[in-house]
C-alpha positions in Angstrom: 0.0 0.0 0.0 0.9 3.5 -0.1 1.0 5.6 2.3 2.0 9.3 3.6 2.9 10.0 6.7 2.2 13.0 8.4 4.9 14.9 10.3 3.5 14.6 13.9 3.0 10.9 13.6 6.8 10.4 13.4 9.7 8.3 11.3 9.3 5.5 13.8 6.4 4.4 11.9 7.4 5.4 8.4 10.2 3.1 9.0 7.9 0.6 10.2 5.4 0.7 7.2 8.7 0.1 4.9 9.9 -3.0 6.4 6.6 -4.1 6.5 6.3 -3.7 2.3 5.1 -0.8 2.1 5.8 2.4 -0.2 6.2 5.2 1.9 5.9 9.2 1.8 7.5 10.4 5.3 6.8 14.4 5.6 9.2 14.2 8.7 12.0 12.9 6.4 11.3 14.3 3.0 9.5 17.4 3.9 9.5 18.9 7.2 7.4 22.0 7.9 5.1 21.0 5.1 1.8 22.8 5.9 -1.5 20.7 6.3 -3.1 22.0 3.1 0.1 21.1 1.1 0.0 17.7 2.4 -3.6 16.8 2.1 -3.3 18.1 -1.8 -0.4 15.9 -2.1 -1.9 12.5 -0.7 -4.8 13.7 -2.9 -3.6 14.3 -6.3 -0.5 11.0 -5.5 -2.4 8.5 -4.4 -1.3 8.3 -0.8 -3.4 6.9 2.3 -2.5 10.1 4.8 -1.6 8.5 8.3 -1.8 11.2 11.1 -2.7 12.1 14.6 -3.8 15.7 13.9 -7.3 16.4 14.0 -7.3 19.1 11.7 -7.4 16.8 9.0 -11.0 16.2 10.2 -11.9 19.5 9.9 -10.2 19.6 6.6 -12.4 16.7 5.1 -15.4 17.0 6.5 -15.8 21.5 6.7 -13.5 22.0 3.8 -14.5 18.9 1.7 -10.9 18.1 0.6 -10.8 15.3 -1.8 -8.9 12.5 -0.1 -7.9 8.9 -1.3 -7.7 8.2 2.6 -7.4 8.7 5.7 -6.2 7.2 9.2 -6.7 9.6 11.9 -4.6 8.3 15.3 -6.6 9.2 18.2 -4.5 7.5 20.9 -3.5 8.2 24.3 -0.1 7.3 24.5 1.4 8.6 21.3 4.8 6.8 21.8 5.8 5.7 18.6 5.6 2.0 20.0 1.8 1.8 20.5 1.7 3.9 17.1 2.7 0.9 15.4 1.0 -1.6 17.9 -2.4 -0.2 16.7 -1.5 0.2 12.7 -0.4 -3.5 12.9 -3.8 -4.2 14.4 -5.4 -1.6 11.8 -3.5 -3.1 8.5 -4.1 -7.0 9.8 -8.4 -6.6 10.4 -8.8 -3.6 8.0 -6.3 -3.2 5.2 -8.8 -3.6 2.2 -11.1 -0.9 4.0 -8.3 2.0 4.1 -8.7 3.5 0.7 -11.1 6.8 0.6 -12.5 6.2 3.8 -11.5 8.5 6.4 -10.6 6.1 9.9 -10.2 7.1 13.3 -8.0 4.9 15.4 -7.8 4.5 19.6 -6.1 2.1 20.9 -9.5 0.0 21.3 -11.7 1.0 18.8 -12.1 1.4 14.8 -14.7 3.7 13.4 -15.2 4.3 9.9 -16.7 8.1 9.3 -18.5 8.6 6.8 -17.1 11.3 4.1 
């Protein structure tokens, strides 16, 4: 799969999605400071799933309408970058097929698909 990773949620778990197969976007390596509207348009118009744990991209799909091919909000309460990829293990094992344009929030318990 494809997937961008947004700047807050770390290189930890870019890293992480590579070993595991995936192709990878990591804002934190490849384009610190990028601003939210920049990376939206980007995992838009490429083809990325956008993997983050800033809300804003809430506001910016569902106020803004920004098209989207994806995305995995992280709403955890331990952000280490260990239970990060504890819960996109869990995520990608039950869920993987369900990631593309769907827009996912993501606790440590729980997987709700929003509707977009």
């Amino acid at each position: 799969m494809r997937f961008l990773v947004d700047e807050c949620t770390g290189p930890a778990v870019a890293e992480w999605l590579r070993r595991q197969g995936h192709t990878v976007f990591s804002v934190y390596e490849q384009a610190r400071g990028m601003d939210d509207d920049a990376v939206i348009q980007k995992a838009a118009t490429e083809d990325w799933i956008l993997i983050t744990n800033d809300k804003d991209f809430g506001d910016k799909v569902y106020r803004e309408h920004r098209p989207h091919k994806g995305v995995v909000l992280l709403r955890l309460e331990d952000e280490r970058a260990g239970v990060k990829i504890k819960t996109l293990e869990q995520l990608l094992e039950h869920y993987a097929d369900r990631l593309a344009n769907n827009f996912v929030v993501v606790t440590e318990t729980r997987v709700r698909f929003a509707h977009t």
